[in-house]
C-alpha positions, 0 to 999 in steps of 0.5 A, spaced: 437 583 121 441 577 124 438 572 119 442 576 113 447 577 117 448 570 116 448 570 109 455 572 105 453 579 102 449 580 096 452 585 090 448 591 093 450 590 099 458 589 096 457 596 093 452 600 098 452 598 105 458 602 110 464 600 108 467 601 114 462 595 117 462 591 111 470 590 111 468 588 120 464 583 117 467 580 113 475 581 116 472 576 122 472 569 118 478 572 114 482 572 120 480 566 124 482 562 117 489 566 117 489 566 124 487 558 124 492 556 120 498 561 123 497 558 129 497 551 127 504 552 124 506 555 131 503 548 134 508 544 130 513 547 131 512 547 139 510 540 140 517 538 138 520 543 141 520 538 147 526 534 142 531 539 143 534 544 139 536 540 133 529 538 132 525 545 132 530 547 127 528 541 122 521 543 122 524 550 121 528 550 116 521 547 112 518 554 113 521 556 105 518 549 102 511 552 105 514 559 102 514 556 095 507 551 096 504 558 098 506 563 093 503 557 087 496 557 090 496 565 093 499 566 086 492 562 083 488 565 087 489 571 090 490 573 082 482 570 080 480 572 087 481 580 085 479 578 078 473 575 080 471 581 085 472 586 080 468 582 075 463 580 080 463 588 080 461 590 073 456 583 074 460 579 070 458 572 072 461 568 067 468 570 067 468 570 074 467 562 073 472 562 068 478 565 072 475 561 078 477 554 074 483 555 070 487 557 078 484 551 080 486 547 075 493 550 074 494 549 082 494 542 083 497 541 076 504 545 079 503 543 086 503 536 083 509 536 080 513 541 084 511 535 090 513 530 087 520 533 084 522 537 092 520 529 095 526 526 091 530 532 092 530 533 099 536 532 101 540 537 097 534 541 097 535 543 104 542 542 104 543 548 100 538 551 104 543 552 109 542 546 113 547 544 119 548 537 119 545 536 126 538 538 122 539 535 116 535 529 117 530 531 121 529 537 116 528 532 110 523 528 113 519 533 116 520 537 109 518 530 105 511 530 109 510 538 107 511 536 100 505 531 100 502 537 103 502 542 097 496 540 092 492 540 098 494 546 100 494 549 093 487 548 092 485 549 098 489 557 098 485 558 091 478 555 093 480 560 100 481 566 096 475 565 090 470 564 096 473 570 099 472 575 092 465 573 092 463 576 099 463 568 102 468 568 108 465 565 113 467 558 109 473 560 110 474 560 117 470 555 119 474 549 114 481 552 117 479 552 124 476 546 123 483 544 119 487 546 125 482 543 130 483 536 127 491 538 126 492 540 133 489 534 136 493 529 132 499 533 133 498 532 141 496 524 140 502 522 135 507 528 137 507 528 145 502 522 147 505 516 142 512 519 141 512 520 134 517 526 134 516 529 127 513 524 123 507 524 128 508 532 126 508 530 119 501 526 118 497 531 123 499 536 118 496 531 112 490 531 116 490 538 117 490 540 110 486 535 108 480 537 112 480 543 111 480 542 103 474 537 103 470 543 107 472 548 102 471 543 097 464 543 099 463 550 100 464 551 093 461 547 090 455 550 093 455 556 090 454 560 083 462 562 081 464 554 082 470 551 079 468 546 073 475 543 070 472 543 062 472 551 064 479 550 063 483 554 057 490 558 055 487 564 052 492 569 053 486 574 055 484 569 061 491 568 064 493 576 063 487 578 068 488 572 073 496 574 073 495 582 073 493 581 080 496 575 082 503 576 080 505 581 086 503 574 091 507 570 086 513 575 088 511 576 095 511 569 097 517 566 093 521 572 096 519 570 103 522 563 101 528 566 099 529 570 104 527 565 109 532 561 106 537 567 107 535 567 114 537 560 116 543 561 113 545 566 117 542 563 124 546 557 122 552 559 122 551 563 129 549 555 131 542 551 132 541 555 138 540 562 134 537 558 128 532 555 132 530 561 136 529 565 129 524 559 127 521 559 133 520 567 133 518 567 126 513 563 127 510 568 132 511 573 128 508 570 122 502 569 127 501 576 128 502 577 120 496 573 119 491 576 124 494 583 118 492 578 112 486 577 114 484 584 117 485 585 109 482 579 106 476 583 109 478 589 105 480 586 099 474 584 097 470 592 098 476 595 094 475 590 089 467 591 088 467 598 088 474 598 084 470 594 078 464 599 078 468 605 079 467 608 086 473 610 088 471 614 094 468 607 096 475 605 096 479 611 099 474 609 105 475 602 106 483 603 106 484 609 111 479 605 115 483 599 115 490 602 115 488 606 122 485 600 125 491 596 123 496 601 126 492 602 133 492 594 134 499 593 132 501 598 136 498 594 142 500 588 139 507 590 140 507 593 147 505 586 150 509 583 145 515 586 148 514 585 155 513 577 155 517 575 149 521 570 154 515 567 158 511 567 151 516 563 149 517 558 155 510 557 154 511 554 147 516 549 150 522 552 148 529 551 152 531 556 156 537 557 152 532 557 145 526 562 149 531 567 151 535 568 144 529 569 140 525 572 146 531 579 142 529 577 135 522 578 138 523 585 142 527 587 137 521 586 132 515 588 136 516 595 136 515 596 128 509 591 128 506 597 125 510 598 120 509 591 117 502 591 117 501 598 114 506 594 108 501 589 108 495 593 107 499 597 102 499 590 097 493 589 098 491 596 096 494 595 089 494 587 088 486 588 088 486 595 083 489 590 079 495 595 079 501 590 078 508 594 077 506 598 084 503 592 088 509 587 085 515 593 088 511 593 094 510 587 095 518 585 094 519 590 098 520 587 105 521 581 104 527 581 098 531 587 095 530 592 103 531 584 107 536 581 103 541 586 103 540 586 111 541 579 113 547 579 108 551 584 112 548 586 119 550 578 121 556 579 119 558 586 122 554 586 128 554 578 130 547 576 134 545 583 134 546 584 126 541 577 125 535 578 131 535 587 127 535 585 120 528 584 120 527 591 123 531 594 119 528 592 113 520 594 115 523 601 118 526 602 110 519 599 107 514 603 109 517 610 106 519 607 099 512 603 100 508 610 101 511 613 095 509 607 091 502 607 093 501 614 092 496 616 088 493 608 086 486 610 089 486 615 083 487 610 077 479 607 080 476 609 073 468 612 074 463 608 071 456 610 070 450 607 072 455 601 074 453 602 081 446 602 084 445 608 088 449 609 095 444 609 101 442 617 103 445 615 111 452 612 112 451 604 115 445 603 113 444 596 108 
């Protein structure tokens, strides 16, 4: 048993095995991915939060950069991920690679360019971002080190998310602890041993990413869905099946740049303390996100099979079972959120003045850490049933037409208070409009006959 337990799930086991097991075993290598890359962003930030507030700042202000990298390769990926699962699902093996090679391929197409246009046009770019002269120089050579970074984090986001659609996580946890592993040590050597201050950041950031590509890059080409570029095509039908699940990511993703970049702009006008407190919060809650994200990447593969070949008990199943376990950890998350936010921050090396404004915005987020996560849930529900209007409102919601508002007019009525609220505000106002926007989405799996192979007769057996 713990032989096969090595071995990513095979089809049988995808449609057959307990639901509620299958998405644990596959939730883990999803997680220490998500949770991997989360904390090596935060170790950025905290290793030169030692330079003052100035410093933190400018690494924060790349965060919508990131934003922008991530929505072109979630957008690839998690869009043929899901196609890929449902085909995988009906046993539909060529089109699975096709799909596979056309994200790829148009990943590091975009990425290229839009890294090459941001590496000439940093400075404005960020300026009307909203960075404080103080921040500003710092920022563009932090954010020119992001840009060189993007194709490879592109690339190694789709081949993550095809390797994940096919049941095989554990490549994907390994190649981003790996990636983080290389990335944090360089960090500590160039940053605090050498002193190289953000360009030391800078570089074990390239490292980072191009470690965790290469073993990606290995892992794929181990296996039968690999990318192969003169698969390649502009066949409308190919792009409509990847963008009909990828679209909500590309929505999510540019959303949270954009309101990342509203943030910056309210933190800045209350001063490089304020804007260096949110980044260093956002950074934390961000972390707690990703152990979310990669609970559901677990789940997103289980609903994907069972939605392609029409199981939609299976798929009832595996959601109510990550939704309660979602909310129970999130719950405790938030507790022990809120009662050490200040020492927590501390820890990460921030001044004192820094640690305690963002020690609120942290407390006044952990109490609705539940919130955020069943929206995330929510998504990836409707993002893996190929549900593409209800994933997209769901998955702007949060992030823009519920945020937006709240950073425009909290900061400017209430000050301090309005900014570290607006991020609650907005999760306590997503998950209503997020429940009826998902209402009824496990009803739209279509039975197919003889699709699946028979369920076995007692629940948790292989």
């Amino acid at each position: 048993m713990r032989q096969a337990k090595a071995h990513p799930p095979s089809r049988r086991e995808m449609l057959t095995q307990d639901a509620r097991r299958l998405v644990l075993r596959l939730c883990a290598p999803c997680m220490l991915s998500t949770l991997s890359t989360g904390a090596g962003a935060l170790l950025d930030a905290t290793m030169v939060s030692a330079d003052g507030a100035a410093t933190t700042a400018a690494v924060g202000l790349s965060f919508p950069l990131t934003a922008l990298l991530q929505a072109i390769g979630f957008t690839l990926g998690t869009g043929a991920g899901s196609f890929i699962s449902r085909s995988l699902g009906r046993g539909d093996e060529e089109s699975a690679r096709r799909a596979a090679s056309c994200a790829l391929v148009a990943a590091l197409a975009v990425s290229g360019a839009l890294a090459l246009a941001g590496a000439l046009f940093a400075a404005p770019l960020l300026a009307f971002l909203g960075a404080p002269e103080e921040a500003l120089a710092g920022g563009v050579l932090y954010a020119r080190y992001v840009l060189l970074s993007g194709p490879m984090l592109c690339a190694s986001l789709v081949l993550g998310s095809l390797l994940r659609g096919q049941g095989r996580a554990w490549p994907v946890g390994a190649a981003s602890a790996a990636g983080s592993a290389v990335g944090a040590a360089l960090c500590a050597l160039l940053v605090r041993g050498l002193h190289w201050g953000l360009r030391g950041a800078g570089v074990a950031l390239l490292a980072r990413e191009a470690v965790t590509l290469a073993w990606l890059s290995a892992a794929t080409a181990r296996g039968a869905q690999r990318p192969d570029p003169r698969l390649f095509t502009l066949r409308p039908a190919v792009w409509r099946d990847i963008l009909r699940s990828g679209a909500p990511a590309l929505l999510r993703q540019g959303m949270v740049g954009a309101s990342g970049a509203l943030l910056n702009r309210a933190s800045a006008a209350l001063g490089g303390v304020a804007l260096a407190g949110m980044s260093l919060a956002v950074r934390v809650t961000s972390l707690i996100a990703s152990a979310v994200i990669g609970f559901g990447q677990g789940f997103q593969p289980v609903c994907g099979f069972a939605a392609g070949a029409g199981d939609a008990k299976r798929v009832d199943e595996a959601y109510r079972f990550c939704r309660r376990a979602a909310a129970i950890a999130l719950a405790l998350a938030g507790a022990l959120l809120y009662a050490f936010a200040a020492p927590l921050l501390s820890l990460l090396g921030a001044r004192a003045d820094v640690a305690a404004f963002g020690a609120r915005a942290l407390r006044a987020q952990a109490p609705v850490l539940w919130a955020q996560g069943a929206v995330i849930l929510m998504n990836m529900l409707t993002q893996s049933l190929g549900l593409t209007l209800r994933a997209s409102l769901v998955a702007a919601s949060r992030q823009g037409y519920l945020l937006w508002p709240m950073l425009f007019l909290l900061p400017r009525l209430l000050g301090e208070t309005g900014l570290v609220f607006a991020q609650s505000a907005a999760d306590l106002l997503a998950w209503p409009v997020c429940l009826l926007l998902t209402r009824g989405a496990i009803d739209s799996v279509s039975p197919r006959r003889g699709a699946a192979p028979p369920r076995p007769a007692l629940a948790g057996t292989d």
